[in-house]
VEXDREN-2710 file (C-alpha; in Angstrom, 1 decimal):
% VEXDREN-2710
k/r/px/py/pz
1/UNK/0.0/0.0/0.0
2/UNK/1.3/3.5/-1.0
3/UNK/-0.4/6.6/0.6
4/UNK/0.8/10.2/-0.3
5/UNK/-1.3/13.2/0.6
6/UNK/-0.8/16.2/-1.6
7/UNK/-2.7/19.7/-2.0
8/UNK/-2.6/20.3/-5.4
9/UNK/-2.1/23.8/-7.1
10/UNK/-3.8/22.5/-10.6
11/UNK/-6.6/20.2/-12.3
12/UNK/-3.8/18.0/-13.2
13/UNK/-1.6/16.1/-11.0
14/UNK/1.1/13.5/-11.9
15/UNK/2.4/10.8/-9.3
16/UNK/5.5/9.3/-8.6
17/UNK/5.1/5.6/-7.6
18/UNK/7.3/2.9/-6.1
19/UNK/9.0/0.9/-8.4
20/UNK/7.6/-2.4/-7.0
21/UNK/4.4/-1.0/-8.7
22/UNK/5.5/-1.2/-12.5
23/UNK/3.4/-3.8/-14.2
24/UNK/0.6/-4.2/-11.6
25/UNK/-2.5/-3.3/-11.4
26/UNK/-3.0/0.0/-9.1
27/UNK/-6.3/1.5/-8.3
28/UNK/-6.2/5.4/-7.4
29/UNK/-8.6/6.6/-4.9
30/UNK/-9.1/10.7/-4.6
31/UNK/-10.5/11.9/-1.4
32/UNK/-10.6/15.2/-0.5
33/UNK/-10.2/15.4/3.6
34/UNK/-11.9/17.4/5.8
35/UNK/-9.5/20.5/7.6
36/UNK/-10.1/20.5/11.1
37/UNK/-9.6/24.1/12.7
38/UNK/-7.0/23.9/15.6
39/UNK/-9.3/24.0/18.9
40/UNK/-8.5/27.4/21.0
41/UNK/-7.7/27.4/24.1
42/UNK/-10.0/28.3/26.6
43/UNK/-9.1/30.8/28.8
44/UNK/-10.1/31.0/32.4
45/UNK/-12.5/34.2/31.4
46/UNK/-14.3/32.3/28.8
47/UNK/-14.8/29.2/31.1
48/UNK/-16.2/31.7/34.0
49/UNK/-18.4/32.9/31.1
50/UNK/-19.6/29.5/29.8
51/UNK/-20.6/28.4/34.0
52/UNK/-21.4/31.6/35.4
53/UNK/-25.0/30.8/34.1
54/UNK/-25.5/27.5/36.0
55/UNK/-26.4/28.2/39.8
56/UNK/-23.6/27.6/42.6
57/UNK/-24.2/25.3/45.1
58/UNK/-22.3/25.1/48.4
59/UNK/-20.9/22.0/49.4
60/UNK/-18.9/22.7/52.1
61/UNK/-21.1/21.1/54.4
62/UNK/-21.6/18.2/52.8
63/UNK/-20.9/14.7/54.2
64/UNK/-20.2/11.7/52.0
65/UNK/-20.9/8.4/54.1
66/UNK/-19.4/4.9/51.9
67/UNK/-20.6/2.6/54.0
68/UNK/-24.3/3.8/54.3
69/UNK/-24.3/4.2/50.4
70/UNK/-23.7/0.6/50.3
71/UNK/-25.7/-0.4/52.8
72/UNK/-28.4/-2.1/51.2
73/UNK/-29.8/-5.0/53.9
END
């Protein structure tokens, strides 16, 4: 298998193969692949944005028991 991705500046494009590929068959396959924007970095304003809508709850007091949450006789 021989995979080579190129962006082409024309309608016309030549390829170089391997030489193990003279007097086979070979099937080209075109595909043009989606470009994936790199993802920004969120910054600590635009995450204080983003949650600043969802109510605060305060759970300083709370306990967590283990052994009554899996208590189940």
């Amino acid at each position: 298998m021989f995979t080579k991705n190129i962006t082409p500046k024309t309608t016309s494009v030549t390829i170089e193969l391997p030489a193990s590929f003279v007097g086979k068959h070979v099937k080209v396959t075109v595909v043009v692949e989606k470009e994936e924007k790199p993802h920004k970095v969120a910054t600590l304003e635009d995450i204080e944005r983003r949650y600043s809508k969802f109510p605060r709850i305060d759970m300083s007091k709370f306990k967590f028991d283990r052994n009554e949450a899996n208590d189940f006789d």
